[in-house]
Backbone as CSV, one residue per row, in Angstrom:
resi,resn,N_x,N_y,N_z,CA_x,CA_y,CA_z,C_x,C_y,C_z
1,UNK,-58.041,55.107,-71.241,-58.692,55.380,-72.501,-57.959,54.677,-73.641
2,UNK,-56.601,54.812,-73.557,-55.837,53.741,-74.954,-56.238,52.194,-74.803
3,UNK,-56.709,51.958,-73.457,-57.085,50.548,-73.572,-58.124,50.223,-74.101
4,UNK,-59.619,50.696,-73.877,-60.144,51.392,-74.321,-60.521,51.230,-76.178
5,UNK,-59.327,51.933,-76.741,-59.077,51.945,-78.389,-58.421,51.159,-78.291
6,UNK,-57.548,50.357,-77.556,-56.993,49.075,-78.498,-58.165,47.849,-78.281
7,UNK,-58.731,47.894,-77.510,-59.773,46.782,-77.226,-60.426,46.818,-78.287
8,UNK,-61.154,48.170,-78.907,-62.210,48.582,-79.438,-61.763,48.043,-81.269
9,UNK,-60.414,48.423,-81.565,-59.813,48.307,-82.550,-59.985,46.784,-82.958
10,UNK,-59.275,45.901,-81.894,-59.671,44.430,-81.822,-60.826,43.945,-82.213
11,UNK,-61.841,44.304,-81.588,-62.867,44.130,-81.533,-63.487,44.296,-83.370
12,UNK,-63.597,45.365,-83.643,-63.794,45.864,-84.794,-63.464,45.039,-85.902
13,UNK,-61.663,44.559,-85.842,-61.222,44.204,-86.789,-61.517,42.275,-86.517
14,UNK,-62.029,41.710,-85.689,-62.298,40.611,-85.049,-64.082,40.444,-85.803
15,UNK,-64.825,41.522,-86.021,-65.908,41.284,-86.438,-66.068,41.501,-87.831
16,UNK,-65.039,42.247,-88.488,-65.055,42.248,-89.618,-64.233,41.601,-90.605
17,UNK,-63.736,40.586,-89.666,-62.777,39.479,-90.867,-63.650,39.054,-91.513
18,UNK,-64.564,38.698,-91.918,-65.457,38.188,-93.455,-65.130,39.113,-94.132
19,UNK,-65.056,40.275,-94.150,-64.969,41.279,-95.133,-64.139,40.970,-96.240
20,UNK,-62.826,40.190,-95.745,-61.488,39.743,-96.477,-62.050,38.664,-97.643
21,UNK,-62.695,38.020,-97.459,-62.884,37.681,-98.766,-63.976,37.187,-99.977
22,UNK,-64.167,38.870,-100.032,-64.902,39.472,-100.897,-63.889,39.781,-102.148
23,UNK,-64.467,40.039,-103.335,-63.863,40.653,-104.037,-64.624,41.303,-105.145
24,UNK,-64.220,42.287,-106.494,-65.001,43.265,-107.203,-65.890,44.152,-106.526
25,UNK,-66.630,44.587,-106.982,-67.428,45.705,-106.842,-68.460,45.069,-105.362
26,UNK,-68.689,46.280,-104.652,-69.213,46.544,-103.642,-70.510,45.719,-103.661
27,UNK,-70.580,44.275,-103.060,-72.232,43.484,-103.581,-73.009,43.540,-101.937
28,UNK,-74.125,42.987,-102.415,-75.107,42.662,-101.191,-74.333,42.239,-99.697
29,UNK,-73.701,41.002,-99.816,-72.829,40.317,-99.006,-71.874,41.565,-98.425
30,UNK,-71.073,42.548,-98.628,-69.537,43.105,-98.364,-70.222,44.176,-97.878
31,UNK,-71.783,44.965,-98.378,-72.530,45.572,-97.230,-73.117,45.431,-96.486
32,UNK,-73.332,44.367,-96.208,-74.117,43.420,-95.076,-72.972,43.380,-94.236
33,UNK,-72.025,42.985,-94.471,-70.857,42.531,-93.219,-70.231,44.147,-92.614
34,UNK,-70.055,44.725,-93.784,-69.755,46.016,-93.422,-70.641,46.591,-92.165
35,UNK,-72.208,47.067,-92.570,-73.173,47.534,-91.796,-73.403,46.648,-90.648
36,UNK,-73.079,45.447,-90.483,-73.730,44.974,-89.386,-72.567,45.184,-88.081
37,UNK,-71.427,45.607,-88.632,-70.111,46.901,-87.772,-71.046,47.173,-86.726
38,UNK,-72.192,48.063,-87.415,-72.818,49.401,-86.566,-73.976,48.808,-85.314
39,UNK,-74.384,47.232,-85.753,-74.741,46.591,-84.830,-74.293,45.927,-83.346
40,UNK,-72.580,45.973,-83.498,-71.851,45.563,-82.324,-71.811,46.018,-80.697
41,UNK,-72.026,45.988,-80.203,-72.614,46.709,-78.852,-70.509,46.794,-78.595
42,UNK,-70.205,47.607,-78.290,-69.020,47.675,-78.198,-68.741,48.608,-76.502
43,UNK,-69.635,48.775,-75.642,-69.399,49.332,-74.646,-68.833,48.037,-73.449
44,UNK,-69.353,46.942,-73.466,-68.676,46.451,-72.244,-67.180,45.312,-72.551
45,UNK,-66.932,45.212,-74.308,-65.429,44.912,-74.086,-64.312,46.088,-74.016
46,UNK,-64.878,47.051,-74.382,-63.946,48.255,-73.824,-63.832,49.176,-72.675
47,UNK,-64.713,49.059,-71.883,-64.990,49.313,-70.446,-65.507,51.175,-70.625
48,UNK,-65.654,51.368,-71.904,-66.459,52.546,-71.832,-67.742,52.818,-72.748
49,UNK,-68.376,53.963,-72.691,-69.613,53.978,-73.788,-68.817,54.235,-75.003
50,UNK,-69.256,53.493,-75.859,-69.281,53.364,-77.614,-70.172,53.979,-78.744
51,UNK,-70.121,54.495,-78.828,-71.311,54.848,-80.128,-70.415,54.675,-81.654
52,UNK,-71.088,53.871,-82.321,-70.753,54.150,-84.246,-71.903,54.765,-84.328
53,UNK,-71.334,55.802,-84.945,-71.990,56.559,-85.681,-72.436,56.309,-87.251
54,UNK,-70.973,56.261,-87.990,-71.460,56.065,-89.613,-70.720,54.758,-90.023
55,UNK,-70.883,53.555,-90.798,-70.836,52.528,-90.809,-70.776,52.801,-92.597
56,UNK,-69.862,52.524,-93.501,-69.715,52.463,-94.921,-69.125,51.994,-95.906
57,UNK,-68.974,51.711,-97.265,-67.849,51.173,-98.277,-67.619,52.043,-98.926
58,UNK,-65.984,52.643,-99.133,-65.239,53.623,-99.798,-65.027,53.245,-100.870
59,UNK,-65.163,53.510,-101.916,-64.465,52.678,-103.334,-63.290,52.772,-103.393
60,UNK,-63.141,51.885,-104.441,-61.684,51.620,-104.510,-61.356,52.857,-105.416
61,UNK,-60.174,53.235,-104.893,-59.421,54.497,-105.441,-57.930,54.790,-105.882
62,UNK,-56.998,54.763,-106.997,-56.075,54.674,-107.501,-55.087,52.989,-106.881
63,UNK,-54.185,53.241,-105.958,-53.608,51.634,-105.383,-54.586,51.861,-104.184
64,UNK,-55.183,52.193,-103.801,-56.572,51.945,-102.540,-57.772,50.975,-103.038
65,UNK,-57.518,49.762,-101.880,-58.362,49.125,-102.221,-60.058,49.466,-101.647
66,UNK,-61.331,48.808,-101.900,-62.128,49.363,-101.209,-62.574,49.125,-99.854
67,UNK,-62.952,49.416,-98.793,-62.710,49.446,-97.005,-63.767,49.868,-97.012
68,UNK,-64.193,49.639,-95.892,-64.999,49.478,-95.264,-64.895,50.733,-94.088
69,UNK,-65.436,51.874,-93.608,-64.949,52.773,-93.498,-66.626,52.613,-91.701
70,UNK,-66.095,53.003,-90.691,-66.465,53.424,-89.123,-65.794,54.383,-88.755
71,UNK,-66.646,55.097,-88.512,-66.871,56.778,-87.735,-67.505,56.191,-86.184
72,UNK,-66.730,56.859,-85.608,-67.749,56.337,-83.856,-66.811,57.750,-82.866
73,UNK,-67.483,57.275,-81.799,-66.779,57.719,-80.708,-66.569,57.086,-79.295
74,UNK,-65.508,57.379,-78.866,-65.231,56.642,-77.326,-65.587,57.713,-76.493
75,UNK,-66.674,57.589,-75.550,-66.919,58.803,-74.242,-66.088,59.126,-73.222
76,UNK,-65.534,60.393,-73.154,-66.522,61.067,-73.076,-66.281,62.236,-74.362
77,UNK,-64.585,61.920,-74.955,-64.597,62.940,-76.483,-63.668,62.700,-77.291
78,UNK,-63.639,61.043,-77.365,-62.344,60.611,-78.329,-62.908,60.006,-79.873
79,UNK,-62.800,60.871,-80.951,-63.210,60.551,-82.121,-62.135,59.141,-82.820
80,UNK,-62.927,58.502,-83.693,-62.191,57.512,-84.094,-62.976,57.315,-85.302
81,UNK,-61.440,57.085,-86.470,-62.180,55.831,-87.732,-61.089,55.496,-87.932
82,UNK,-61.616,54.311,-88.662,-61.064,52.322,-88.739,-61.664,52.129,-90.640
83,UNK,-60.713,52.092,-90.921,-61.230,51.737,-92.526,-60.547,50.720,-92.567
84,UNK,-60.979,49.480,-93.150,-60.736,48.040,-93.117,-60.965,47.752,-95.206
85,UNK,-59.716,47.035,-95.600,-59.950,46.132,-96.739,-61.074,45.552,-96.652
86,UNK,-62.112,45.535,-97.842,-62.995,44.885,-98.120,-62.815,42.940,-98.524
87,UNK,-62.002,42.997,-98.896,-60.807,42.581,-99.489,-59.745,41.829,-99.338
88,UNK,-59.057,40.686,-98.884,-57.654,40.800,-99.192,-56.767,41.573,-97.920
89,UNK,-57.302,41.293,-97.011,-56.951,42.013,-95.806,-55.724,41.466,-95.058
90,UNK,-54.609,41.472,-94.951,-53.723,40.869,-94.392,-53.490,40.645,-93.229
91,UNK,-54.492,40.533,-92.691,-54.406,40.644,-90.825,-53.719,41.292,-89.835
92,UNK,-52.953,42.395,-90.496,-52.443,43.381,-89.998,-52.925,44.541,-89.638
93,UNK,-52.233,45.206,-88.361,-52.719,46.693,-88.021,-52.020,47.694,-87.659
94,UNK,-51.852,48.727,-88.329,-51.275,49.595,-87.851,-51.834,50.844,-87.211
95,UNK,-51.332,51.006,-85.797,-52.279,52.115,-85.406,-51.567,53.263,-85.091
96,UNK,-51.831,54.316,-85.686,-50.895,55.778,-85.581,-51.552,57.188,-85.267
């Protein structure tokens, strides 16, 4: 199952590098790349069923920039979200 979420994580953050460079307020383009997240068939690079559920843009909030925010689940009961820079994303990940 951790393989699983690191595949899935990859994956995620592999489809949403356009996101990085966007900038200001939340436009047509940065929800388009965002939402089309929820289009990724994500069950056969992680070797299990995938579902996204909610697919969104968080505003930007005090030093928080705005992300791009996935709700999903890995089957058969592992909840997961992935909020990604809209932004300015440094190609880094930390997973905890």
């Amino acid at each position: 199952m951790m393989r699983a979420a690191a595949v899935l994580l990859g994956v995620l953050f592999a489809g949403a590098s356009c996101l990085a460079d966007g900038a200001g307020q939340p436009d047509a383009p940065d929800r388009f790349a965002c939402d089309a997240l929820k289009a990724i068939n994500l069950t056969e690079p992680t070797g299990a069923p995938v579902r996204v559920a909610e697919v969104g843009i968080l505003p930007a909030a005090g030093d928080q920039p705005r992300l791009c925010r996935v709700n999903g689940f890995i089957d058969p009961q592992v909840g997961f979200e992935i909020r990604m820079p809209v932004t300015h994303w440094n190609g880094k990940l930390l997973v905890t």
